[in-house]
C-alpha positions as CSV (number, residue, x, y, z in Angstrom):
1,X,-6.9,49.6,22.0
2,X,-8.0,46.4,23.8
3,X,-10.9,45.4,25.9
4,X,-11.4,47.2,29.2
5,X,-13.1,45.5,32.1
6,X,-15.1,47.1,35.0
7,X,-15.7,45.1,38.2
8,X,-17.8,46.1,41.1
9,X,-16.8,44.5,44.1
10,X,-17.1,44.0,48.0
11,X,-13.5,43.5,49.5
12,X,-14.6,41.1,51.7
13,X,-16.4,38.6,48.6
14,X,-14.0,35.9,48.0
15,X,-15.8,35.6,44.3
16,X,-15.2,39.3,44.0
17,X,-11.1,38.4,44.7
18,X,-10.8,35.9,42.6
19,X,-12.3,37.3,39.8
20,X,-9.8,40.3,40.0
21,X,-7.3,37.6,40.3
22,X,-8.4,35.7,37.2
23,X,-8.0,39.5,35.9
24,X,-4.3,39.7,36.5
25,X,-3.9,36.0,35.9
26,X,-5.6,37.1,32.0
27,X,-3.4,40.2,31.8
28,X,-6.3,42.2,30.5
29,X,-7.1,45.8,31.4
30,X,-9.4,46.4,34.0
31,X,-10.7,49.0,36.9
32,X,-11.5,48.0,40.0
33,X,-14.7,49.5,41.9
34,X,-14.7,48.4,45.6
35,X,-18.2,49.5,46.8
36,X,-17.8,48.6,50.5
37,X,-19.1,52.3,51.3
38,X,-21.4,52.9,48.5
39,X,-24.4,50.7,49.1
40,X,-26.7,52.4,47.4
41,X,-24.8,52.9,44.4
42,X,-24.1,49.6,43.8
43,X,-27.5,48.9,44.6
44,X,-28.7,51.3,41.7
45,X,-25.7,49.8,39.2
46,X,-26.7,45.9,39.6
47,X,-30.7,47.4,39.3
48,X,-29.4,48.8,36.2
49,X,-27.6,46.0,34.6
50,X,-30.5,43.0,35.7
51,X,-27.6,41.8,38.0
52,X,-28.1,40.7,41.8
53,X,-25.1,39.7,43.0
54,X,-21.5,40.9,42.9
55,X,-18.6,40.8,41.1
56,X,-20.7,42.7,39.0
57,X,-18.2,42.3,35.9
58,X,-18.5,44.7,32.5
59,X,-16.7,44.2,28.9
60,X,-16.0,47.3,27.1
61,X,-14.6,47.3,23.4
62,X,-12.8,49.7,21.9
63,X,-15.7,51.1,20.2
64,X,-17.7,52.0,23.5
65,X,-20.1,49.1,23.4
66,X,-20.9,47.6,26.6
67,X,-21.4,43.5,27.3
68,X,-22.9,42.2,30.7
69,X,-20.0,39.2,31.5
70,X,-21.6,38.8,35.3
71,X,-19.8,37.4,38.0
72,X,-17.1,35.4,38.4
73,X,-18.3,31.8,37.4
74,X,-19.5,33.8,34.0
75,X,-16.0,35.7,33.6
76,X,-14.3,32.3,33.7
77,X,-16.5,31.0,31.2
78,X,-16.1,34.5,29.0
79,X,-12.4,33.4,29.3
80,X,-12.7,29.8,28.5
81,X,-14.2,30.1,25.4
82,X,-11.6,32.8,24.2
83,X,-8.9,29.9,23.9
């Protein structure tokens, strides 16, 4: 089993688009959360995390361990240095 990604997003971000589009573009695994309607929540998640802004953008390995990637400017770099 591969990575998994999580991204918290606004519809209306254009940082939030492209990073789902860098997704695609990457072909990795990924979920989508688009928190238009859940203030709050996403509130409490980027409070959780130390994050302020979205994307709010999650690596998950295969063995359950979580890593903090950030938004999109990070993701790029998290991609960048794969190659």
């Amino acid at each position: 089993m591969d990575k998994h990604y999580y991204l918290w997003i606004k519809s209306e971000c254009p940082f939030c688009l492209d990073a789902v589009g860098e997704m695609v573009k990457q072909k990795k695994m990924f979920s989508v959360f688009t928190m238009d309607d859940s203030l709050e929540e996403l509130s409490a998640l980027k409070k959780a995390r130390n994050w302020e802004t979205v994307p709010l953008i999650v690596e998950k390995s295969p063995t359950g361990e979580e890593f903090l990637i950030g938004g999109f400017t990070d993701l790029q770099k998290h991609f960048s240095k794969d190659k």
